[in-house]
C-alpha positions in Angstrom: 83.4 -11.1 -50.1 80.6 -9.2 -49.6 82.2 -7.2 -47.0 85.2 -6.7 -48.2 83.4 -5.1 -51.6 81.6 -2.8 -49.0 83.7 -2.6 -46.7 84.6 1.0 -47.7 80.2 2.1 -47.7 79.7 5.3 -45.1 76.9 3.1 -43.3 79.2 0.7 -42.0 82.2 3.0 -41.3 79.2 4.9 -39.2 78.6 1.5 -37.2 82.3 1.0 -36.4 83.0 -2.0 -38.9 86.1 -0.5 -39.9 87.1 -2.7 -42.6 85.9 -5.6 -40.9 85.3 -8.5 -42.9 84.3 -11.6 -40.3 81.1 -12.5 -39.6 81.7 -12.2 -35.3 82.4 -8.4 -35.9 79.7 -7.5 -38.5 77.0 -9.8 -35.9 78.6 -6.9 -33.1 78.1 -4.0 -35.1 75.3 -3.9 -37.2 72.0 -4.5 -36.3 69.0 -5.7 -37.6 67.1 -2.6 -39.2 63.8 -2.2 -41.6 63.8 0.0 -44.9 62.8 2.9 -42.6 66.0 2.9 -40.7 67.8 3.1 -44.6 65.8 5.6 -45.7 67.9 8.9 -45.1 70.6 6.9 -47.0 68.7 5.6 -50.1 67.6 9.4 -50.6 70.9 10.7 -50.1 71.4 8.5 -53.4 68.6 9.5 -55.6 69.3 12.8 -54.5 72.6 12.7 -56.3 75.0 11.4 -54.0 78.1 9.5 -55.3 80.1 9.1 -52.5 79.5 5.1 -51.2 77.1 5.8 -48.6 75.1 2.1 -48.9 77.7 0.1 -51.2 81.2 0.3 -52.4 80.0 0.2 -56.1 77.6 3.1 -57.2 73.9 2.4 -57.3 72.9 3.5 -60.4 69.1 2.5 -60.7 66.6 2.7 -58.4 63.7 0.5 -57.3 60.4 1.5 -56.8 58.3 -0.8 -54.5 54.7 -1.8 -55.1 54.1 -0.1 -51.6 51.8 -3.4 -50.8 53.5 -3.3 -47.4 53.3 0.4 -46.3 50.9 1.7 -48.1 53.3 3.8 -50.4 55.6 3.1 -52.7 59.8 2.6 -51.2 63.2 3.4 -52.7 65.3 0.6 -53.1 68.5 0.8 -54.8 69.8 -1.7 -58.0 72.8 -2.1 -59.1 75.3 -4.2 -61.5 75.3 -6.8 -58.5 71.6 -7.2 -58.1 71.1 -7.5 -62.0 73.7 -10.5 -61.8 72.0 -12.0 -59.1 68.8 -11.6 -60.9 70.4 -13.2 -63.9 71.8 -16.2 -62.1 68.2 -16.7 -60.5 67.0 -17.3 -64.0 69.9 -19.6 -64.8 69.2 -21.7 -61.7 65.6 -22.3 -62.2 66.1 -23.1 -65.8 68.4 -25.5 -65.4 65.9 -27.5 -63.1 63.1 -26.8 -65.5 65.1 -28.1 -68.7 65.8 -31.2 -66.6 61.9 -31.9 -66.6 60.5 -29.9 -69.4 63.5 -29.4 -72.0 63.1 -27.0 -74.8 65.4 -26.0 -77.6 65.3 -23.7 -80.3 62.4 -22.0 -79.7 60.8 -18.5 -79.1 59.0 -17.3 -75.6 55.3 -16.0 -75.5 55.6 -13.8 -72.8 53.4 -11.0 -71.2 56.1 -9.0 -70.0 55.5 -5.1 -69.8 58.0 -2.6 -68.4 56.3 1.0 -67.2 58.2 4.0 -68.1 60.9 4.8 -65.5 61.5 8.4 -63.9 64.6 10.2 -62.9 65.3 11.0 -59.2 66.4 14.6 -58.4 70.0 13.4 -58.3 69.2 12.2 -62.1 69.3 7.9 -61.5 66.7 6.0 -63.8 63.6 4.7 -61.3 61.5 2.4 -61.8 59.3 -1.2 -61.1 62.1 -4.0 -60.5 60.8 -5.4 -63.8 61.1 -2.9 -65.2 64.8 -2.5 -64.4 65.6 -5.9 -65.4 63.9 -5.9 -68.8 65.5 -2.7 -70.0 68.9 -4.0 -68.8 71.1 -5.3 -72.4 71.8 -8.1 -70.4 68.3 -9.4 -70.3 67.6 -10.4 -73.7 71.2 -12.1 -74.1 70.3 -13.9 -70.6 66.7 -15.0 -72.4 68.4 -16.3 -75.9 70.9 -17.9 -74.0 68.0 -20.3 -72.0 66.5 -20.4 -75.4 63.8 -18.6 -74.0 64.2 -15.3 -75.7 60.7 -13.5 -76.6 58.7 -13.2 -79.4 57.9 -10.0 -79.0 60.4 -7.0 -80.2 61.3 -4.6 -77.3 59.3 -1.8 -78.8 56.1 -3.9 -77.7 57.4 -4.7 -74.3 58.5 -0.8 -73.6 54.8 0.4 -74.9 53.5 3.7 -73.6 49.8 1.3 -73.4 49.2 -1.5 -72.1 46.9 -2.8 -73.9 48.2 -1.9 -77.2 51.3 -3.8 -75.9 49.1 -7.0 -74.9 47.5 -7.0 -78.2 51.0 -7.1 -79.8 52.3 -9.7 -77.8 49.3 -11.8 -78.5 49.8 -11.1 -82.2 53.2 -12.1 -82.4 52.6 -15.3 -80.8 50.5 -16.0 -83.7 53.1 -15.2 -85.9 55.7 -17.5 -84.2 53.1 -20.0 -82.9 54.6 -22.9 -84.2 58.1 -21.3 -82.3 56.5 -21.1 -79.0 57.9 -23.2 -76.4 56.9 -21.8 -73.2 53.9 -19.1 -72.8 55.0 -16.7 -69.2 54.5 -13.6 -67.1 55.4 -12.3 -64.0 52.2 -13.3 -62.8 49.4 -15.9 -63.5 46.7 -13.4 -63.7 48.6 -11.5 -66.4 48.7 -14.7 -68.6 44.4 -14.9 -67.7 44.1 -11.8 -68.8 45.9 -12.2 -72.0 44.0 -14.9 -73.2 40.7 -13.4 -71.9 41.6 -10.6 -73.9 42.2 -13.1 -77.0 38.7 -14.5 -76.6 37.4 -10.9 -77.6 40.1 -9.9 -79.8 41.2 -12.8 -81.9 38.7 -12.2 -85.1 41.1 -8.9 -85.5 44.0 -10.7 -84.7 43.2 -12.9 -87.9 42.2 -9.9 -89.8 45.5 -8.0 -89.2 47.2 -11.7 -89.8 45.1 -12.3 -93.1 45.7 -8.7 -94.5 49.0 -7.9 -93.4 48.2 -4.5 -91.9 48.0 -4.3 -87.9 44.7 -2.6 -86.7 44.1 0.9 -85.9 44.1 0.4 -82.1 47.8 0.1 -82.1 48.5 3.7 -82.2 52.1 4.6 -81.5 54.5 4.6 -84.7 57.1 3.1 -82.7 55.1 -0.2 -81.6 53.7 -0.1 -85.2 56.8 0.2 -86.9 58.1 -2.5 -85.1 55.1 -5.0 -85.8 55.5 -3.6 -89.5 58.6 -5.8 -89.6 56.9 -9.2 -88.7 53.3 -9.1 -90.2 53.0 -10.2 -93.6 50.0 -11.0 -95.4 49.6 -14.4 -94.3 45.9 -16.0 -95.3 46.5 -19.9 -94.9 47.9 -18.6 -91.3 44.4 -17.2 -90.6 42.6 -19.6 -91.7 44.1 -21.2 -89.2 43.6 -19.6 -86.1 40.1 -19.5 -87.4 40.0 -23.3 -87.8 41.6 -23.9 -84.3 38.9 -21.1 -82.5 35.8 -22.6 -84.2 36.5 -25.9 -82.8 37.3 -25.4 -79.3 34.7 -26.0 -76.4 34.1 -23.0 -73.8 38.0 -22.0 -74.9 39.6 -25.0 -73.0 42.5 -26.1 -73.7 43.4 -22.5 -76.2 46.8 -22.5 -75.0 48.3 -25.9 -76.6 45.5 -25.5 -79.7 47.0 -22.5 -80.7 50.9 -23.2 -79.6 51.2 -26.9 -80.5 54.9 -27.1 -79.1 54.3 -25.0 -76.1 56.2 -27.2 -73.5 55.0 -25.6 -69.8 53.4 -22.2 -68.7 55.5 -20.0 -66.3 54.6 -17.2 -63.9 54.0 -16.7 -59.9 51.0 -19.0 -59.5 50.7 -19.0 -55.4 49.6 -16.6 -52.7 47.4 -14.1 -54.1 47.4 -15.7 -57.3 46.0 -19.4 -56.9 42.4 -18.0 -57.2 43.4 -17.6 -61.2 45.1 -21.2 -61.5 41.6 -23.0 -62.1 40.9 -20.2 -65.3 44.9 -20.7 -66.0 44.0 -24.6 -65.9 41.3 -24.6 -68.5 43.2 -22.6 -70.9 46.1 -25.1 -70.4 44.8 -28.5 -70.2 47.1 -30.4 -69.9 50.1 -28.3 -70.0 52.1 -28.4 -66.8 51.8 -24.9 -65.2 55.1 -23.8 -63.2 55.6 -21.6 -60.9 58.3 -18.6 -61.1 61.2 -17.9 -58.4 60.3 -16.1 -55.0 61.3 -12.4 -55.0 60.5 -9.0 -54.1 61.9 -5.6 -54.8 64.2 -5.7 -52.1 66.0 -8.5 -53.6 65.7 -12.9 -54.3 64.6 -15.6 -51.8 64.9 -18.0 -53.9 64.9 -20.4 -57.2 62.1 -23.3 -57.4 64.2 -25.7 -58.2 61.3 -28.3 -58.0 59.5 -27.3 -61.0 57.1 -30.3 -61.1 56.0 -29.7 -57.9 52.4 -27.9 -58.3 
């Protein structure tokens, strides 16, 4: 299927495919080649091209690597098919997790940020592969559909500031904190640094909670416009948080004393980012801690479909 979708893409006209579609003929023609080999093409596309040079379909995003592997930053082109994939990814993995750990009805506290994208000369959107994903209208419906939409409105998650943005996210957790199923991010360290970031901040966060005005840090009107719409002078609320702070020991255990439904924690928690799990574990506790599918910005490897597995 995937050649015949293809089948009409310059590249493998160039390699003598010629409408080829079984696997003996495309093992013949087309070798094995690294992003450097693609190069010339992919810029052909951000340049403008819209002729199937790489794909039958047009790519209409672009990727922009971490450049962890080079050194610089790569072009790698997204499209419909690779949102869909991304999609079913999600569905996969959730369907395993909702075996183990079900959830229903609830609200998401994740720490998901999407950087502002560019436009290539040729005038495509570019940006992080997150960031692609989260400002594709499919991603939201995906996230409500797994019950596992987030908390947080998409003004917060598309902030020009990062911090401003983690600030708001923490906030609205508060707001929904009885809501919160599951607590996420791309990465574990993101989800350390959000509730490091709560140790210093939460005395404001009950402030803006208590009063029902969100602090002058937040600075943007379109992030505070947005928060406008949730926070509401809620005192008993504050109390609280305060209550639930006072009485913790050295912070362990924050996540489930301030989320009392929170069912598991969900992010990338191995390779470079098991030395954050023993931090991750003392805000937990108890809460299983799962870790996320296996990707890159090239495309999936795979779903963990063992989600108890550590």
């Amino acid at each position: 299927m995937i050649l015949e979708e293809n089948g009409c893409a310059e590249y493998l006209q160039n390699l003598g495919l010629n409408g080829r579609t079984d696997p003996e003929s495309f093992k013949a023609c087309v070798p094995l080649v690294t992003h450097k080999d693609l190069e010339p093409c992919i810029q052909r596309v951000a340049d403008g091209a819209f002729s199937p040079i790489l794909t039958g379909k047009p790519i209409t995003t672009i990727s922009i690597s971490s450049g962890t592997t080079q050194g610089k930053p790569k072009f790698v082109p997204f499209n419909d098919e690779m949102m869909e994939t991304t999609l079913q990814i999600f569905r996969t993995s959730f369907a395993f997790r909702n075996k183990e750990f079900p959830i229903e009805n609830g609200r998401a506290l994740q720490f998901i940020y999407s950087s502002k994208q560019i436009k290539t000369k040729g005038g495509l959107f570019a940006g992080t592969a997150t960031s692609n994903v989260f400002r594709n209208s499919q991603f939201r419906k995906a996230m409500k559909a797994m019950q596992s939409e987030c908390c947080s409105p998409d003004e917060v998650i598309f902030g020009p500031d990062f911090h401003q943005s983690l600030y708001c996210h923490l906030l609205c957790g508060l707001i929904f904190h009885e809501e919160i199923q599951l607590v996420s991010s791309t990465f574990a360290y993101s989800i350390v640094l959000a509730f490091r970031t709560f140790e210093q901040v939460w005395e404001e966060l009950c402030d803006d909670i208590r009063e029902g005005v969100l602090t002058s840090r937040i600075t943007f009107p379109s992030v505070r416009s947005a928060m406008a719409k949730l926070l509401k002078p809620n005192p008993e609320l504050a109390d609280l948080i305060e209550k639930k702070c006072s009485r913790l020991s050295n912070w362990y255990g924050l996540i489930p004393e301030l989320f009392p439904n929170v069912k598991y924690i969900y992010g990338i928690m191995t390779g470079s980012m098991e030395p954050y799990l023993k931090k991750l574990r003392h805000y937990a506790a108890d809460v299983p801690l799962i870790s996320a599918d296996y990707g890159s910005s090239e495309g999936w490897i795979g779903a963990n479909i063992n989600p108890s597995l550590p």
